[in-house]
N, C-alpha and C positions, 0 to 999 in steps of 0.2 A: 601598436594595435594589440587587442586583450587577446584575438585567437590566433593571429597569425604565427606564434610560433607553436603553437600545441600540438604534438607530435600522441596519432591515433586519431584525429578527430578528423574526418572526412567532411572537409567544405572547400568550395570555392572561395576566391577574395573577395569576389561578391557576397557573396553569405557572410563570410567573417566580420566584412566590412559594414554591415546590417546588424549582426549579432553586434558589436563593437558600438555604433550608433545606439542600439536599444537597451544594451547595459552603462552605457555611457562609462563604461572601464570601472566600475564598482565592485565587478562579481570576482571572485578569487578562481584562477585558473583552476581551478581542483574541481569546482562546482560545477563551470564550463564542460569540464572534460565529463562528469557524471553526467551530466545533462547530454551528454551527445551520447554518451554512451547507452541510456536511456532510451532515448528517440531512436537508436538505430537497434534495439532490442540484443545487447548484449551486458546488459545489466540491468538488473526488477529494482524500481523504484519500492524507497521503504521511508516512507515519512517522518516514522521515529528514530531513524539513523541517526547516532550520534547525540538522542534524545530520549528525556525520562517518559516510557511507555505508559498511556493513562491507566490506574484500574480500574475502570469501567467504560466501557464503549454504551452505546445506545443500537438501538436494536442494525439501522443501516452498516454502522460500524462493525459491527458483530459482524453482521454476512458478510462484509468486505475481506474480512481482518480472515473468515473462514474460508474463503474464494468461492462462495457458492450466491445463488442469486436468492433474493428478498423474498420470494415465495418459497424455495426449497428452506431459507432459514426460520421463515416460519415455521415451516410443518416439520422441521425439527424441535424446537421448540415444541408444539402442537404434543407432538411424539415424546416429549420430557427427556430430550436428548440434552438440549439448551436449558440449563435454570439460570431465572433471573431473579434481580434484587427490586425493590421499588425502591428510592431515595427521593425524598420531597414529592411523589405522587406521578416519579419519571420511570418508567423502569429501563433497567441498563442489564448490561451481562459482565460478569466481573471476569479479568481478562487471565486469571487463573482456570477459571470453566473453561475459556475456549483453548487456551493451552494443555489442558486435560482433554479435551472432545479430540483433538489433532493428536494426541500421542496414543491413545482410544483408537482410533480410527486406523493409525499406522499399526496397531498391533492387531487388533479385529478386523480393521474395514465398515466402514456403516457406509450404506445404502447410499450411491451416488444417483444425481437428477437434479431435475428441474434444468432452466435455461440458465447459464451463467450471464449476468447485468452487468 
């Protein structure tokens, strides 16, 4: 069985025995143990772990990648906090901006709000 010996990962042999079924033993125990550790919130999922980070997000992207919600990333933007690029008539935000806005913020602070999405 893929979970039965993973030691940290809180499941029953019911659950293992499901999880094990719906991986059909494919997934690498490493990914398993992320994953639980994930779902029981003692490690933040990062999508580009272990992968080439895009440079350029799209606007949703942006807010995500900034933790703030789709209307406060606007009205940052709005506010010329945010600058973006157009590319083929798409506009995106280049992922050295938001890496600057975050390092910006941890030494100033800019204005927290809106609802987190």
């Amino acid at each position: 069985m893929l979970c039965a010996n993973h030691k940290g990962i809180d499941m029953n042999s019911n659950q293992r025995k499901a999880v094990d079924g719906i991986l059909d033993n494919k997934v690498p125990s490493t990914l398993v143990k992320t994953v639980a550790e994930v779902a029981q919130g003692k490690q933040k999922y990062d999508p580009y772990e272990g992968r080439v980070k895009p440079l350029l997000y799209n606007m949703n992207e942006a807010a995500r990648q900034l933790g703030c919600s789709r209307s406060r990333f606007w009205g940052l933007r709005k506010e010329g906090v945010v600058p973006t690029v157009e590319v083929g008539g798409t506009t995106f935000v280049r992922r050295e901006d938001l890496e600057r806005i975050v390092q910006e913020s941890l030494m100033h602070g800019i204005n927290e709000g809106g609802d987190n999405e």
